[in-house]
Each structure stands twice: as structure tokens, then as C-alpha cells.
C-alpha positions in Angstrom: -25.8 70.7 44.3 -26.6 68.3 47.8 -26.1 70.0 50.8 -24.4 67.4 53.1 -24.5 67.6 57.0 -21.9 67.6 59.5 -21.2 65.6 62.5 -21.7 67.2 65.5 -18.8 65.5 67.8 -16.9 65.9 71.3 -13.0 67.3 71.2 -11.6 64.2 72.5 -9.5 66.5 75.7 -13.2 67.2 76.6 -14.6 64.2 76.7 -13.8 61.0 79.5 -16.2 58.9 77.5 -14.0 58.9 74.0 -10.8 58.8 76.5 -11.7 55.7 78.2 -13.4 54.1 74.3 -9.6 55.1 73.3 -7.6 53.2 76.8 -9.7 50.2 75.5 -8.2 50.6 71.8 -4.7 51.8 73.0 -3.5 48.1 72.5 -3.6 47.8 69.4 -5.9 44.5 69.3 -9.0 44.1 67.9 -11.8 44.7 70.7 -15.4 43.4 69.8 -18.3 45.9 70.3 -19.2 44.2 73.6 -15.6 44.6 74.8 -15.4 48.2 74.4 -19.5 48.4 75.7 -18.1 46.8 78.9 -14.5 48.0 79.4 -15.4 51.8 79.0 -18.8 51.9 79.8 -20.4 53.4 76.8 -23.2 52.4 74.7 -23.1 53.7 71.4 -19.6 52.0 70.5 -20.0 52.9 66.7 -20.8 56.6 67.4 -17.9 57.0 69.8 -15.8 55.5 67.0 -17.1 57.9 64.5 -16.3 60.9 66.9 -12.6 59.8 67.6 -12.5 59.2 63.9 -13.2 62.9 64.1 -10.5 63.5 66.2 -7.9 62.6 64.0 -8.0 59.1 65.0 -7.7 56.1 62.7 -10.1 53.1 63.8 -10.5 50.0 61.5 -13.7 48.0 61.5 -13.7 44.6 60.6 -17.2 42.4 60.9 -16.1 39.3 62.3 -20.0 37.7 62.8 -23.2 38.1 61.2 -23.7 41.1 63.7 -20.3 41.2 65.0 -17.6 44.0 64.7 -14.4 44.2 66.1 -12.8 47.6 66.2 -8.9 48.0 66.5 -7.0 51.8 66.6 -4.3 51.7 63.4 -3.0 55.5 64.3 -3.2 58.0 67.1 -3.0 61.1 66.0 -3.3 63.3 69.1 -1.4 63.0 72.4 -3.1 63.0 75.6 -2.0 64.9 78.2 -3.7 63.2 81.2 -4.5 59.7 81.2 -8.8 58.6 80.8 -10.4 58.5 83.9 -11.2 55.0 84.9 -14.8 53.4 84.2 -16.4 53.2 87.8 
């Protein structure tokens, strides 16, 4: 028998950084990695992805390039009560 880790992620009411990766997503539309990198100001786009995966969040990745992703929200399943704070 494996033991297999767990992912240690923010609750996304917690967290401005997975709110504002989420605003980005809220449209509906695929967003590339540089999109998201630049719109929210985050850095780790695919681990912020993985942690509102965590939430309850469905994100689809498509690879669009040879190093190219774009990432587009299918199903929110939380509701925010206040809106993300705005990237500075």
C-alpha cells in the first residue's frame, strides 16, 4: 500500500490571490497562462488552478502551443460573497 500526499491549498474566502485568478476566469473564455500571470498578478498560474480545483472549482486546460496553455472555468461551485480585490 503507497501512501499518497495531500495538497496543502488556500480556502478560496481567504485568499485575494485565487479571487482575483477566478475574476480573470469568471468569463467563461479561455485565458492563456500569460493572461491570467498579467490580469491577476500571480505567478504560479498552474498552482493557483490546482488550489481552486481544490475549492470545488472546475478549470479545463487545453495546450494550445508547444508550451502554451489556456485555462477556461466550466463550473463554479462556490459563491462569493464579496467581490476579489482588484490587482494594483
Amino acid at each position: 500500500m503507497s501512501t499518497v500526499g495531500t495538497i496543502h491549498y488556500a480556502k478560496i474566502e481567504n485568499s485575494d490571490r485565487l479571487r482575483r485568478v477566478l475574476a480573470v476566469l469568471s468569463d467563461g473564455q479561455p485565458h492563456s497562462t500569460m493572461e491570467i500571470v498579467r490580469a491577476a498578478e500571480v505567478c504560479a498560474v498552474n498552482s493557483a488552478i490546482a488550489e481552486l480545483r481544490m475549492n470545488g472549482i472546475r478549470i479545463e486546460c487545453r495546450q494550445v502551443g508547444r508550451e502554451r496553455f489556456e485555462y477556461t472555468l466550466v463550473e463554479q461551485l462556490v459563491t462569493l460573497t464579496e467581490p476579489p480585490p482588484e490587482a494594483a
